[in-house]
N, C-alpha and C positions, 0 to 999 in steps of 0.2 A: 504494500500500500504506500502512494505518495501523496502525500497530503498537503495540500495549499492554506496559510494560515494567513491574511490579510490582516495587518495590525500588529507590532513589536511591543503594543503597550501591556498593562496587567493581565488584562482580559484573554489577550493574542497567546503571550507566552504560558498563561496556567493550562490554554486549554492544548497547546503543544504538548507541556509538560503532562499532562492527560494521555493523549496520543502517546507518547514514549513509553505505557507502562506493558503497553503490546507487542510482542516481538513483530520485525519484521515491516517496522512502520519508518518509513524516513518523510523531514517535515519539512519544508520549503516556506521562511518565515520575508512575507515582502512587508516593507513598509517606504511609505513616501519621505520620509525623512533619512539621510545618511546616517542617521544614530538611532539604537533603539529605547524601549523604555517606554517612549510616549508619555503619559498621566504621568508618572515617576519621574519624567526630565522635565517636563513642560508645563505640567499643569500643578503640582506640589509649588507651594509655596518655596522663596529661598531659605527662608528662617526656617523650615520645618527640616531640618538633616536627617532627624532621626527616623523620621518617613521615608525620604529617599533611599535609607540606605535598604531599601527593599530590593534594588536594582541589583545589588550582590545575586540574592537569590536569583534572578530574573537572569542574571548572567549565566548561573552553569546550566541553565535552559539551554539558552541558547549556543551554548560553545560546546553540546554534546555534538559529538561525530556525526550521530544522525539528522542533523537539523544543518538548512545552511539557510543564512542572513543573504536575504539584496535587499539594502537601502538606497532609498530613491528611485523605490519604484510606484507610479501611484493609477492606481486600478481608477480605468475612464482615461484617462490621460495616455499613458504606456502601452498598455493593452484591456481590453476589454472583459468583462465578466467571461461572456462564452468562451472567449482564446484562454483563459484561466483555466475553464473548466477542461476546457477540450485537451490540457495536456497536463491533468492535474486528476485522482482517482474522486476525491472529494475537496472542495473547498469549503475554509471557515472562514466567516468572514469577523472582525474583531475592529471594524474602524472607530469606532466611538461616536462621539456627539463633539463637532466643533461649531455649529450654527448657534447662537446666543437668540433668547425669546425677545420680540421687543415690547415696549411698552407701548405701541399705537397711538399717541401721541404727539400734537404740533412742536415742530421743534426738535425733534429726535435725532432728526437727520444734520444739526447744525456743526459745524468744528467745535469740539470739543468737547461734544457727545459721543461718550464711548460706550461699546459693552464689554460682559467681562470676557466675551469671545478676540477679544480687541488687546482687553488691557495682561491678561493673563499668561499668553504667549509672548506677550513684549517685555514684561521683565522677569519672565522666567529664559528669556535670548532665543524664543523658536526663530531658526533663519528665513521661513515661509510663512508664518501669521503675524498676526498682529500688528498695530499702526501703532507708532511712535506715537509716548504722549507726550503734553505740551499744555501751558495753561498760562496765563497769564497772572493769573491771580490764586490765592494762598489758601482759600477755601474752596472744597471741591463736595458735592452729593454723592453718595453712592447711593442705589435703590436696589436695597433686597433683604431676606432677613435668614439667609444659610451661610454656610461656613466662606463660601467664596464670597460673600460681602465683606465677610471679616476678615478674609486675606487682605484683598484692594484694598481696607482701609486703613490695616495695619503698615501694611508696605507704603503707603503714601506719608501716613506719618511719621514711620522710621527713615523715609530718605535712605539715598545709596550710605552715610556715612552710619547709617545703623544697620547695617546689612553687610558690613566690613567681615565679616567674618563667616562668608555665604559662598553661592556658587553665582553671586549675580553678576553678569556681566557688567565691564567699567566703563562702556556708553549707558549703560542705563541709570547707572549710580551715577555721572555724569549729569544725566540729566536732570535726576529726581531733585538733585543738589542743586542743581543753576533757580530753583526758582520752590525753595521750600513752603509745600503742603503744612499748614499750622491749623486746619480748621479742616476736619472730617465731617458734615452732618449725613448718619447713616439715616436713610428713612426706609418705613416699617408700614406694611397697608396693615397690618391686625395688630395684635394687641400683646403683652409681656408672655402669655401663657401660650402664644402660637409661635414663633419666634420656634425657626430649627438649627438653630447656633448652637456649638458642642459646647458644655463646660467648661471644657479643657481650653479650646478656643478664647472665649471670653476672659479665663482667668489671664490667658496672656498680657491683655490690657493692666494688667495690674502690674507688672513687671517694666511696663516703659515710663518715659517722663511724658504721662498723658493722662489730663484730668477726662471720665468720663459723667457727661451732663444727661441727667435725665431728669423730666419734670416729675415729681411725685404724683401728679395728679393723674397722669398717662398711665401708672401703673396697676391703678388701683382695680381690684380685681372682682368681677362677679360672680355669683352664686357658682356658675358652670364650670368657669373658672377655677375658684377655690377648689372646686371638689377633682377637678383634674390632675391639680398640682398637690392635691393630698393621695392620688392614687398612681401616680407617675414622677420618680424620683427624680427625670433630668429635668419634667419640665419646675419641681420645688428648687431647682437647685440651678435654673435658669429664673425665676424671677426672685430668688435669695440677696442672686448677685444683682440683680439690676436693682433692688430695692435698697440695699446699701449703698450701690453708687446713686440713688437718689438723694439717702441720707447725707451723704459725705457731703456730695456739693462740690464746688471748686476747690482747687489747695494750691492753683496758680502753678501748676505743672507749664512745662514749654508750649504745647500745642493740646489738642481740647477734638475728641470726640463726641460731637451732639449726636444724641440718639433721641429720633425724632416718631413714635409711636401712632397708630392710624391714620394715616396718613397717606395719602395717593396722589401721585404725580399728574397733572392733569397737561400740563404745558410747560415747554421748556423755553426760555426766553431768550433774544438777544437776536444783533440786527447783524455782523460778519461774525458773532460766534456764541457760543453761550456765556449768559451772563447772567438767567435767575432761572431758578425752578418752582415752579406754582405748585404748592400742594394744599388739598381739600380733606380737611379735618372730619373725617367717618364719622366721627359722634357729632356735631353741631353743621354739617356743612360748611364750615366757612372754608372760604380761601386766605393761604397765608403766601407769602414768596420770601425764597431764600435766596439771595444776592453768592452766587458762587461762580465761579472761571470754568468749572468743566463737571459733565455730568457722568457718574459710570450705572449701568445698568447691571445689576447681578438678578437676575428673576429666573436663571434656568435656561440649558443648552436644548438644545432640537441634534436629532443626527439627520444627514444626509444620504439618505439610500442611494445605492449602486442601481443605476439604470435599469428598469425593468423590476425592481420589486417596490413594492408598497408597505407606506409607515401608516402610523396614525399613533397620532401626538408622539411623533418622534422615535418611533420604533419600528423596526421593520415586523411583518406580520410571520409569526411562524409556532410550530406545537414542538414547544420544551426545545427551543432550539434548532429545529427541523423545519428549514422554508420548502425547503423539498430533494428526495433523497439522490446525496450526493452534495450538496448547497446546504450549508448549517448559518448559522451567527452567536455572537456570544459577546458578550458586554453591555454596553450602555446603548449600542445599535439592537442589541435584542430586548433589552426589560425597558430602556428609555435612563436619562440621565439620575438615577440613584443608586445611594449604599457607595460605600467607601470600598479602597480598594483590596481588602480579603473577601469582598462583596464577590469580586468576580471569579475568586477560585469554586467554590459553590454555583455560579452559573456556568462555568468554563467544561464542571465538570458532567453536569446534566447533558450540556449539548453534546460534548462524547460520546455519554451516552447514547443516544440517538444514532449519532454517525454508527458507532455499535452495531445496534439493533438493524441497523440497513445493510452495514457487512456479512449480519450473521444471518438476515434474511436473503441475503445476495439480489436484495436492490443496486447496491454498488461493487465491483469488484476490481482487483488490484492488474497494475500494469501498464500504468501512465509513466510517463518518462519524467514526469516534473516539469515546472517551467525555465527552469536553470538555461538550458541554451535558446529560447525564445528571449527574454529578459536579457543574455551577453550580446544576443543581435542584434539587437534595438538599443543597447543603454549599454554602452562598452564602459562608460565611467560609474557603472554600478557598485555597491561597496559591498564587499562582504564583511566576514564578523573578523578577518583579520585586518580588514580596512579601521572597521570599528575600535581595535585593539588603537590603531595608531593615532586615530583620533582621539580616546581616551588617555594616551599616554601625554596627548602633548596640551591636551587639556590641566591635566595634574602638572607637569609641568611648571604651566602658567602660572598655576595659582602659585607654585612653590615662591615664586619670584615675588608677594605681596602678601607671602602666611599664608595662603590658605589652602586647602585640600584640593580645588579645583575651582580653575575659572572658564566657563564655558565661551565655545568659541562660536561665536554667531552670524559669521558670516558663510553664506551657503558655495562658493567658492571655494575658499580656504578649505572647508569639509571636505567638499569632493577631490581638492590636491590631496590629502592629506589621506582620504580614504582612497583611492586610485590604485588599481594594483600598478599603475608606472612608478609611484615612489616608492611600493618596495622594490622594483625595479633598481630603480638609482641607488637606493641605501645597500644592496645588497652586490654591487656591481666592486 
């Protein structure tokens, strides 16, 4: 059996590491990107290290004998779903969710309205997504109320010189610095007890020089309420902490997290770029506006299906993983953008199952070549995983030159010299 796994990120490599428990199975891992990893390089915060160092594992996935890497390959673009299949025994498809939900509102579309599809790949250094950000002014909105609001707003406050000790690239810490973020206002359409911000998350704030404002009055709780947060301990243990940071109040920290509670974006203001966001207070209707430089949207990613199959709300449609036999998916393209990422070993491993269940029905059977030499004919500067290797080394490297463990290299040129079998050509001559 040759197996096509589309996606190097969590999702992509558990469900490989799946496939390998079967003899006989070799796994053919493409990803559009010259590095793998995905979620783990790209979409983890920089401050979160001890997350990333998942990639370890994700590593001896992929550097098993039976499995070979082409990065910078990208399914629709390179070659097509059918040419996949047609030289591949089964394909898994593992793309993720890169399309950000938008808020359908005036104004969205202005410079300096971002989403977190935008802002997330830009200072985690994707070399293919993300727009540079940019703002004129010191306060900025976020709109959302999960863990990825709580990145973007963390990272806007700590600025690249709080992030010295990261993998974040030195154009972005560059930029954060040329024009420091002092005023976060996170806004919230519900209320303290709805709010899906981790604990752990939150407590972070308590660790920087950052006062967090909340009004006491936002937080006060009802009937349904109360009784939710006496019978669910993250959400007593999410309005504990925001009820103390009401108590406290200010203490004249550097910069100031507003956390702004029901509350809904209605308009985004400004005449060449943004310059307020209007929001309408859910309990009284009124409208209020907040005078800020740039807007980010965190509300939830959509994925993009591969030509010819259908989503809905951002999933592609299929039974336990099974779009039809031979064609699997698995991750955030198969359940839709949730659960964190030991989430997808548990879905990585269902879809297996399946592919399984169609081997041992002999819906599919083995003898495809792989797409290994379609992908060299088309894409000569393709990287494999000892491309990989040399791109990591001189990642590490870098950072050594500034203390740190690793600084990522973000220019997608540079990659492909770097991953190129001609340079180990040269080095080896």
């Amino acid at each position: 059996m040759r197996v096509a796994v589309v996606g190097a990120g969590p999702s992509g490599v558990f469900a490989t590491a799946e496939l390998l428990t079967r003899p006989g199975v070799e796994v053919d891992v493409l990803d559009r990107s010259y590095t793998p990893f995905g979620l783990v390089r790209y979409g983890v915060a920089p401050d979160h290290l001890k997350i990333k160092t998942v990639a370890t594992a994700l590593s001896r996935v992929l550097a098993d004998e039976r499995v070979r890497f082409h990065g910078g390959v990208e399914l629709g673009r390179d070659l097509s779903l059918d040419e996949l299949r047609s030289v591949s025994d089964a394909v898994v498809l593992a793309t993720g969710a890169r399309d950000s939900r938008r808020l359908g509102i005036p104004g969205e579309d202005l410079p300096g309205s971002f989403t977190a599809a935008d802002m997330v790949p830009w200072y985690n250094g994707h070399p293919l997504d993300g727009v540079r950000w940019s703002t004129a002014s010191s306060s900025v909105a976020v709109v959302g109320a999960g863990n990825v609001a709580l990145d973007v707003s963390r990272i806007l406050l700590k600025g690249g010189a709080g992030l010295a000790n990261t993998d974040l690239p030195g154009s972005v810490a560059a930029v954060l610095d040329a024009r420091p973020v002092t005023d976060v206002h996170l806004v919230i359409r519900r209320g303290v007890a709805d709010v899906r911000f981790s604990p752990a998350e939150l407590l972070e704030f308590d660790h920087l020089d950052v006062d967090v404002l909340v009004d006491p009055t936002e937080i006060t709780l009802g009937s349904a309420e109360r009784a939710r947060a006496a019978e669910d301990r993250l959400v007593a243990q999410r309005v504990a902490m925001f009820t103390r940071w009401a108590e406290a109040g200010a203490v004249g920290a550097g910069r100031r997290l507003h956390v702004h509670f029901h509350r809904t974006p209605t308009e985004i203001g400004g005449a060449a770029g943004v310059e307020a966001i209007a929001l309408r207070d859910n309990r009284s209707g009124r409208i209020e506006e907040l005078s800020v430089g740039a807007v980010v949207t965190a509300i939830g990613y959509r994925a993009a299906a591969p030509a010819g199959l259908f989503t809905t709300d951002g999933a592609v449609h299929h039974d336990a993983g099974r779009v039809a036999p031979g064609l699997y998916v698995a991750g955030w393209l198969k359940r839709g953008p949730s659960g964190v990422i030991g989430t997808n070993k548990a879905c990585a491993a269902e879809t297996v199952r399946a592919l399984w269940a169609d081997v041992d029905s002999a819906a599919i059977t083995g003898g495809a070549d792989g797409p290994a030499d379609l992908v060299r004919s088309r894409l000569p500067e393709v990287v494999d995983w000892s491309g990989w290797t040399r791109i990591d080394a001189a990642e590490i490297a870098l950072g050594a030159t500034t203390g740190r463990a690793r600084t990522k290299i973000t220019n997608h040129a540079e990659l492909a010299r770097l991953g190129a079998a001609a340079v180990l050509a040269e080095e080896t001559r």
